[in-house]
N, CA, C and O atoms as a GROMACS GRO file, in nm:
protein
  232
    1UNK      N    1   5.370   1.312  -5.321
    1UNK     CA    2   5.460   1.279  -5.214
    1UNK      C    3   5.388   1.192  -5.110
    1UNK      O    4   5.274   1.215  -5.067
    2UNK      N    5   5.456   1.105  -5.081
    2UNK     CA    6   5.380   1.031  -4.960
    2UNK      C    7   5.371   1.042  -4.827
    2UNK      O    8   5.469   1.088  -4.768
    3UNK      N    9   5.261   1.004  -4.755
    3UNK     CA   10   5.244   1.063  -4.650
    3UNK      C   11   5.340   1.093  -4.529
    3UNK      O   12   5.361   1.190  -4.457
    4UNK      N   13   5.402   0.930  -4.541
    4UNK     CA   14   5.538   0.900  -4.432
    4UNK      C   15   5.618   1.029  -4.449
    4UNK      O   16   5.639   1.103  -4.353
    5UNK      N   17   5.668   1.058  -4.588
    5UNK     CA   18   5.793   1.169  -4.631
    5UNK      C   19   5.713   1.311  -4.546
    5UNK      O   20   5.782   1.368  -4.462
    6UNK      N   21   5.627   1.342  -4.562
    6UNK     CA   22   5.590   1.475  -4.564
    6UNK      C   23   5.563   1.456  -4.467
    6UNK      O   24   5.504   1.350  -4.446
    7UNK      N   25   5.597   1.564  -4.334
    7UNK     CA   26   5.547   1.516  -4.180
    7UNK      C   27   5.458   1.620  -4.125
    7UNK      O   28   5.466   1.640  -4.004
    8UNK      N   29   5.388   1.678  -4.182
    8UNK     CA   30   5.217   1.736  -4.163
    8UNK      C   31   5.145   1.640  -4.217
    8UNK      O   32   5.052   1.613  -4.141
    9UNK      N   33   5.145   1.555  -4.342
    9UNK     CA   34   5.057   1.486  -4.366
    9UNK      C   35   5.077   1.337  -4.292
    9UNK      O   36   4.991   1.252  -4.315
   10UNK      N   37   5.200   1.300  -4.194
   10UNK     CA   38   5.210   1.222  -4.127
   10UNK      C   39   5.110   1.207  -4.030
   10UNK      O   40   5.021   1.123  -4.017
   11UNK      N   41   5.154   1.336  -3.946
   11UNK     CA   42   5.052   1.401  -3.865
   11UNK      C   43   4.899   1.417  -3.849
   11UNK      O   44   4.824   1.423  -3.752
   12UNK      N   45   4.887   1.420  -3.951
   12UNK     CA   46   4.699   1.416  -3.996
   12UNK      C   47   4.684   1.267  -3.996
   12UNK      O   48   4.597   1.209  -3.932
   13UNK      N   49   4.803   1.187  -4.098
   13UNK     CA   50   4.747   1.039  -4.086
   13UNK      C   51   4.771   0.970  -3.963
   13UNK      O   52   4.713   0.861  -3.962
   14UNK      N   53   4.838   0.993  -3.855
   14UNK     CA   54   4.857   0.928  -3.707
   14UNK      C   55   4.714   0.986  -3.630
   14UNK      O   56   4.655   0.903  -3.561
   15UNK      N   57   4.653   1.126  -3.638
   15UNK     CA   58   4.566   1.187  -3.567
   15UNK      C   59   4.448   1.130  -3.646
   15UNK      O   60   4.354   1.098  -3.574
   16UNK      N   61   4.430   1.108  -3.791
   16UNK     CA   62   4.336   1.021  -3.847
   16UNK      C   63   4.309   0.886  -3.745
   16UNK      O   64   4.198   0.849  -3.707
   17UNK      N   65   4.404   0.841  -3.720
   17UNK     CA   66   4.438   0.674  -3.699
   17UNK      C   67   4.394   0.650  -3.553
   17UNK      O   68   4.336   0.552  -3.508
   18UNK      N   69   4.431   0.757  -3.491
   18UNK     CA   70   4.388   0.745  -3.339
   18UNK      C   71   4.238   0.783  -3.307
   18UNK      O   72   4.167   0.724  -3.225
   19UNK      N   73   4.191   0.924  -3.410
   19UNK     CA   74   4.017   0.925  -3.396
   19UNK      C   75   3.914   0.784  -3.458
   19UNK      O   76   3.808   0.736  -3.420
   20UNK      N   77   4.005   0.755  -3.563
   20UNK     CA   78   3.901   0.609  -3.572
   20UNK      C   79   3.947   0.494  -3.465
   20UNK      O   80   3.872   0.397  -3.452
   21UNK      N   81   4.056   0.500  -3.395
   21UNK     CA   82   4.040   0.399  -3.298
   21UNK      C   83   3.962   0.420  -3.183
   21UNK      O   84   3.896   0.327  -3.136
   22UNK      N   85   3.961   0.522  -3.139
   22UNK     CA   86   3.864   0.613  -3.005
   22UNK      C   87   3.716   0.587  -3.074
   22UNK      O   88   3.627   0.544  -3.002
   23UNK      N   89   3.687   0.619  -3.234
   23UNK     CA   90   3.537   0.608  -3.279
   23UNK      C   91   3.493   0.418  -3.254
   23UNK      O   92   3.390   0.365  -3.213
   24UNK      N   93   3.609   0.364  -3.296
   24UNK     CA   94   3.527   0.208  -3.305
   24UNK      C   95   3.560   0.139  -3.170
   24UNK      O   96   3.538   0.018  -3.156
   25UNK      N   97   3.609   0.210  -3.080
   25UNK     CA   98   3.634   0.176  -2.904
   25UNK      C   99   3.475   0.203  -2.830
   25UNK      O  100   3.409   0.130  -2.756
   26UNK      N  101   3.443   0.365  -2.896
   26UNK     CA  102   3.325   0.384  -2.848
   26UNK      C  103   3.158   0.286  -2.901
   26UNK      O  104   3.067   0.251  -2.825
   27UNK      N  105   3.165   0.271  -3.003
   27UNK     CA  106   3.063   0.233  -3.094
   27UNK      C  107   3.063   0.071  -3.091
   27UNK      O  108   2.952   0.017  -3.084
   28UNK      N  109   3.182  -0.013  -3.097
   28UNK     CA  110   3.182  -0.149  -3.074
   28UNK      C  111   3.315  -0.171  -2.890
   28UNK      O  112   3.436  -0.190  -2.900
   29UNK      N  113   3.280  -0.165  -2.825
   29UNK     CA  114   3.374  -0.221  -2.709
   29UNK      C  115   3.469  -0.283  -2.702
   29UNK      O  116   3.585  -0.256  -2.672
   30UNK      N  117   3.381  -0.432  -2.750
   30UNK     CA  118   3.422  -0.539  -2.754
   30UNK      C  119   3.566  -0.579  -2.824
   30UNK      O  120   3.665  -0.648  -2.795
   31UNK      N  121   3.517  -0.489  -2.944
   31UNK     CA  122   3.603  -0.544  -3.020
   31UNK      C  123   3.745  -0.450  -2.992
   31UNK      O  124   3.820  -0.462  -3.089
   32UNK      N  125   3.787  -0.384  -2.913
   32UNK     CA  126   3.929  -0.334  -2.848
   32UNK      C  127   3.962  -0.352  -2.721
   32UNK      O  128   4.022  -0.266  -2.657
   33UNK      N  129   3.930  -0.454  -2.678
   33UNK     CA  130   3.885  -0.500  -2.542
   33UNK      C  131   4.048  -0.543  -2.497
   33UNK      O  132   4.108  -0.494  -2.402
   34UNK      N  133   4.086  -0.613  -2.562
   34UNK     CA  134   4.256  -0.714  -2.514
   34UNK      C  135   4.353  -0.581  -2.538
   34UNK      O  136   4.337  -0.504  -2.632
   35UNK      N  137   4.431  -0.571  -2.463
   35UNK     CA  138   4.541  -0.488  -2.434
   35UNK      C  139   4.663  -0.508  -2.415
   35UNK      O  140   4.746  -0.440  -2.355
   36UNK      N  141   4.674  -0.640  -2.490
   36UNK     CA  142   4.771  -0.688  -2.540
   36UNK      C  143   4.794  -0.773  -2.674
   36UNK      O  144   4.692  -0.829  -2.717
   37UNK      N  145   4.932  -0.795  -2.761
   37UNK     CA  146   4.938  -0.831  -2.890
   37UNK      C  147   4.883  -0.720  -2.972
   37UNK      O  148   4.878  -0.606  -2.927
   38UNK      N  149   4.832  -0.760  -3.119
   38UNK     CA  150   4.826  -0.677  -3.214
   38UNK      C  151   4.673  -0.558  -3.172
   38UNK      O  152   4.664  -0.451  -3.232
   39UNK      N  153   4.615  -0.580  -3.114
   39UNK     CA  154   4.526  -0.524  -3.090
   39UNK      C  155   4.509  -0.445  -2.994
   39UNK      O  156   4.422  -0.358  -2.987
   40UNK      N  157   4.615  -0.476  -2.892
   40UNK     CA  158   4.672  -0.384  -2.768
   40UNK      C  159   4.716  -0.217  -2.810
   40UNK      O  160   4.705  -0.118  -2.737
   41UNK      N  161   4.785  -0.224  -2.992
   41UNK     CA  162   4.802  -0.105  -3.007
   41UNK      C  163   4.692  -0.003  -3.018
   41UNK      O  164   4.672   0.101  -2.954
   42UNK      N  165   4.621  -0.062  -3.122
   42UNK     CA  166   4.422  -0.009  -3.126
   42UNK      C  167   4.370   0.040  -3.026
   42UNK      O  168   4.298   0.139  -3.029
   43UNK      N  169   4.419  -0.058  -2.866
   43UNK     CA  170   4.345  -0.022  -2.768
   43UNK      C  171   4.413   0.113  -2.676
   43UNK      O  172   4.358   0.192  -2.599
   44UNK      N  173   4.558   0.101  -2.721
   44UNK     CA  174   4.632   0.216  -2.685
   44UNK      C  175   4.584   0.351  -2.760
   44UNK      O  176   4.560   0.437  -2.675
   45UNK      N  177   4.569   0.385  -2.854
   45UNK     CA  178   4.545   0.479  -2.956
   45UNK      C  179   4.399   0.535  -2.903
   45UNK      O  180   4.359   0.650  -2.886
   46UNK      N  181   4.345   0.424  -2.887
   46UNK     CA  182   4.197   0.454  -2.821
   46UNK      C  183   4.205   0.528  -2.692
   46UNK      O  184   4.168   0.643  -2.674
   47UNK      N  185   4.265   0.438  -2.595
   47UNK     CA  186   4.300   0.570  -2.480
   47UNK      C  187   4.351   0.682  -2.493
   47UNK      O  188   4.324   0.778  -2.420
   48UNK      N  189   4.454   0.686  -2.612
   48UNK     CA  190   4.515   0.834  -2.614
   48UNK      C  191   4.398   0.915  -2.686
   48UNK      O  192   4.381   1.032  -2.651
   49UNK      N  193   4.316   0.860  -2.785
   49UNK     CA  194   4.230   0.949  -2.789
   49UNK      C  195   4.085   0.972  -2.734
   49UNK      O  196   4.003   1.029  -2.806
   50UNK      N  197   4.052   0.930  -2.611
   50UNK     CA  198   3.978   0.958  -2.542
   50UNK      C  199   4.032   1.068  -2.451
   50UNK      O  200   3.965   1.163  -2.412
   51UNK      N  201   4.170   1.043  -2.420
   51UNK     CA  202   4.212   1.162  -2.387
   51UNK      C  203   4.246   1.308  -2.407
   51UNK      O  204   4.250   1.403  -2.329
   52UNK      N  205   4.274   1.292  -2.569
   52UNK     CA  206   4.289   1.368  -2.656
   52UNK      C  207   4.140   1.483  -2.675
   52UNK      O  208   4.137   1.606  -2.674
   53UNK      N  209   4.046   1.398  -2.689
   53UNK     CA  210   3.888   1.434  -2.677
   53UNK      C  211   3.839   1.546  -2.638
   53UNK      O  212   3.773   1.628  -2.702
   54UNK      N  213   3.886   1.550  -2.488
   54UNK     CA  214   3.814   1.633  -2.405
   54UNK      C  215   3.924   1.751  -2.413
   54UNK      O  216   3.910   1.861  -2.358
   55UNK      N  217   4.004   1.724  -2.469
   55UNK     CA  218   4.112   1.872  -2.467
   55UNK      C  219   4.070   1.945  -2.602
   55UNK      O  220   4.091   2.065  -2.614
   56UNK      N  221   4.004   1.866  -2.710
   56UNK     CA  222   3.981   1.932  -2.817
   56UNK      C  223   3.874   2.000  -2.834
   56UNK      O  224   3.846   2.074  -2.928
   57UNK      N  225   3.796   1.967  -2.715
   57UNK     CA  226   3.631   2.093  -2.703
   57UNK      C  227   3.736   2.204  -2.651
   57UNK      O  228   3.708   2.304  -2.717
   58UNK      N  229   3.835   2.232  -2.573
   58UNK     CA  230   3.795   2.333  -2.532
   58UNK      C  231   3.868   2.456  -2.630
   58UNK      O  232   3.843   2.574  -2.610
   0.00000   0.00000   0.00000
């Protein structure tokens, strides 16, 4: 079944999608820098999971 259909494994793949945008925000800068056009979403995902972050230590 594919991921879209099944919405736990949606879920894992959107929460996948947002920790590697927060990982390559932290590790390269540069390259999520524009916050707008196609790359604006990357840079969105990245803020939500920097935010996301600090709620998941506790």
């Amino acid at each position: 079944m594919s991921a879209l259909f099944n919405f736990h494994s949606f879920l894992t793949v959107i929460l996948l999608g947002i920790c590697a945008c927060t990982y390559f925000k932290m590790q390269f800068p540069a390259i999520l820098d524009q916050k707008t056009g196609f790359r604006g979403f990357f840079w969105k995902a990245a803020r939500i999971g920097r935010c996301l972050l600090f709620s998941l230590f506790i």
